[in-house]
ChimeraX commands (.cxc) that place a marker at each C-alpha (Angstrom):
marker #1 position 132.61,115.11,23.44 radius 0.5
marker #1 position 129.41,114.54,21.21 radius 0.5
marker #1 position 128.67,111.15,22.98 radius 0.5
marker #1 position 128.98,112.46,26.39 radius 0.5
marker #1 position 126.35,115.55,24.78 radius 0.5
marker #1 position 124.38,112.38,23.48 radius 0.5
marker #1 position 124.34,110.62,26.54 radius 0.5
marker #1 position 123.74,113.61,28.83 radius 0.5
marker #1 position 120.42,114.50,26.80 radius 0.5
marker #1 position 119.52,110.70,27.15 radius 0.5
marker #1 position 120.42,110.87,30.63 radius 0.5
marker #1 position 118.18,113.34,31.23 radius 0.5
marker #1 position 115.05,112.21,29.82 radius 0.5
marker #1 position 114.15,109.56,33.04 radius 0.5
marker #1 position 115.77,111.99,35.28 radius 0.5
marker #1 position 113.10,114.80,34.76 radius 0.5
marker #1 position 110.18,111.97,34.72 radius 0.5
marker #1 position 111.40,111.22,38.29 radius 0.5
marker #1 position 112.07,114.56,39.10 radius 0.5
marker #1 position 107.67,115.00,38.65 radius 0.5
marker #1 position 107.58,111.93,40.88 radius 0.5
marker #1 position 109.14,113.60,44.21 radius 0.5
marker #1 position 106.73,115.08,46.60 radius 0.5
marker #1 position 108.66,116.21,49.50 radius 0.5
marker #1 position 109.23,120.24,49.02 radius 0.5
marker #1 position 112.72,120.02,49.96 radius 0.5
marker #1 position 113.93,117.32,47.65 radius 0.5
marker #1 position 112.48,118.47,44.58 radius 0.5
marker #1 position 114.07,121.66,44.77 radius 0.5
marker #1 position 117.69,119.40,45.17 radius 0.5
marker #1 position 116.28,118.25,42.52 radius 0.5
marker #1 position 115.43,121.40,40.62 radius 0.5
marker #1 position 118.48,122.91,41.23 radius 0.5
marker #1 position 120.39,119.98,39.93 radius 0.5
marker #1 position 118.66,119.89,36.97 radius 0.5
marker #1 position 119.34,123.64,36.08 radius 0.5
marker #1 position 122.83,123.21,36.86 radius 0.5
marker #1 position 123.42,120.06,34.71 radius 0.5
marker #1 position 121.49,121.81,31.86 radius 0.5
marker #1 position 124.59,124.93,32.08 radius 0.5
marker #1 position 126.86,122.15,32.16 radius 0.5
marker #1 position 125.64,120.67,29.19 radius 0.5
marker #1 position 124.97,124.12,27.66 radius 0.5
marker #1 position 128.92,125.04,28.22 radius 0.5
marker #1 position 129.89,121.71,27.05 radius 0.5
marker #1 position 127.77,122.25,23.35 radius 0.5
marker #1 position 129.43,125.68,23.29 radius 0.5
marker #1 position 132.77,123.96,23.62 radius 0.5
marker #1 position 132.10,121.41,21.07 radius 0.5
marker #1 position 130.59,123.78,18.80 radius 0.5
marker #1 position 133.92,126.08,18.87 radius 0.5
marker #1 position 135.89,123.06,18.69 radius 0.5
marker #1 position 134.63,122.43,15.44 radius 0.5
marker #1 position 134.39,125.74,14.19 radius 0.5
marker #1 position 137.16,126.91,14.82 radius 0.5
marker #1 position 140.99,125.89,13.14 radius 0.5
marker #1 position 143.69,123.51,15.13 radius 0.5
marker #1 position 145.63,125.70,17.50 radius 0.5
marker #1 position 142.68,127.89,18.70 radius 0.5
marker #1 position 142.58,128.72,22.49 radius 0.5
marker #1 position 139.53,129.69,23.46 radius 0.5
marker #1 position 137.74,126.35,23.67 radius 0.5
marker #1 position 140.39,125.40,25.80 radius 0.5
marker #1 position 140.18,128.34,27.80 radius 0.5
marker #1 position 136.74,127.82,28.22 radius 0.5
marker #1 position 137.21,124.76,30.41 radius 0.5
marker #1 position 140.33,126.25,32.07 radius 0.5
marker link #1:1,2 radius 0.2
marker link #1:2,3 radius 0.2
marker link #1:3,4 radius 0.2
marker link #1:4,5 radius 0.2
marker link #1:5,6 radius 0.2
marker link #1:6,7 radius 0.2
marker link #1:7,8 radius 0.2
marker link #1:8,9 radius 0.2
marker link #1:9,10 radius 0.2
marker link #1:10,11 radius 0.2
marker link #1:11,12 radius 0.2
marker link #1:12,13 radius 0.2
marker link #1:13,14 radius 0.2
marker link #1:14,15 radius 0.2
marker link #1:15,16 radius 0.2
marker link #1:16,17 radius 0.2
marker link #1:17,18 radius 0.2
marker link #1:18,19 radius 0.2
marker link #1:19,20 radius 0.2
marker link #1:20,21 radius 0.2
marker link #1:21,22 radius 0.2
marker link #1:22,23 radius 0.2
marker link #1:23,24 radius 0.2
marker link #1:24,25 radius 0.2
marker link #1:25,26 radius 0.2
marker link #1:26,27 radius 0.2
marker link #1:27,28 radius 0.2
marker link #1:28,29 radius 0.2
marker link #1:29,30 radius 0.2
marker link #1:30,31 radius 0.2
marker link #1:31,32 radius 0.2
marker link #1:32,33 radius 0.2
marker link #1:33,34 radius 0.2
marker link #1:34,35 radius 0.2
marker link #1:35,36 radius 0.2
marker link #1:36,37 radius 0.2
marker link #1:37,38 radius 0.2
marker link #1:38,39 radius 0.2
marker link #1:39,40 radius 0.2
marker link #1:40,41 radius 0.2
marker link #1:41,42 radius 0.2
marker link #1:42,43 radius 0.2
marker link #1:43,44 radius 0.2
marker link #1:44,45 radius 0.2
marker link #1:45,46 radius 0.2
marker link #1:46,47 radius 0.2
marker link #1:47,48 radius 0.2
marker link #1:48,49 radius 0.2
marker link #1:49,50 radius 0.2
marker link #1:50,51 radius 0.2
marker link #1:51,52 radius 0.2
marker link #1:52,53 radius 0.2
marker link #1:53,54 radius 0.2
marker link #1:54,55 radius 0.2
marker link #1:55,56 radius 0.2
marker link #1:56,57 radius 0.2
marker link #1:57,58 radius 0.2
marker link #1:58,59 radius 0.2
marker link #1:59,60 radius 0.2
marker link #1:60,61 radius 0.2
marker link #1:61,62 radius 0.2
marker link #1:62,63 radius 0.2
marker link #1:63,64 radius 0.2
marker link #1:64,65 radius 0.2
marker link #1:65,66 radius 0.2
marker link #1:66,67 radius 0.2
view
């Protein structure tokens, strides 16, 4: 789960450079909603990992979180 954290975050960094780069209206906000949703994504998936560790073996909720 950390490396896919990792490798959304370095993911990201060209994406919003070429995100600047788009000058037609319609496709940059595509492109802005795409980035807002994979920033929740990655927000929910840091929550996750963050109760994963926390937490003791056996807990539920940061499996019920992706239920």
């Amino acid at each position: 789960m950390a490396g896919g954290l990792i490798g959304a975050v370095l993911a990201a960094v060209p994406g919003f450079v070429d995100m600047f780069s788009i000058s037609d209206k319609k496709v940059g906000k595509i492109a802005w909603n795409h980035m807002v949703l994979n920033l929740i994504a990655v927000v929910i998936f840091a929550i996750d990992f963050y109760l994963r560790l926390r937490n003791p073996a056996g807990a539920i909720f940061p499996i019920v979180l992706f239920a």
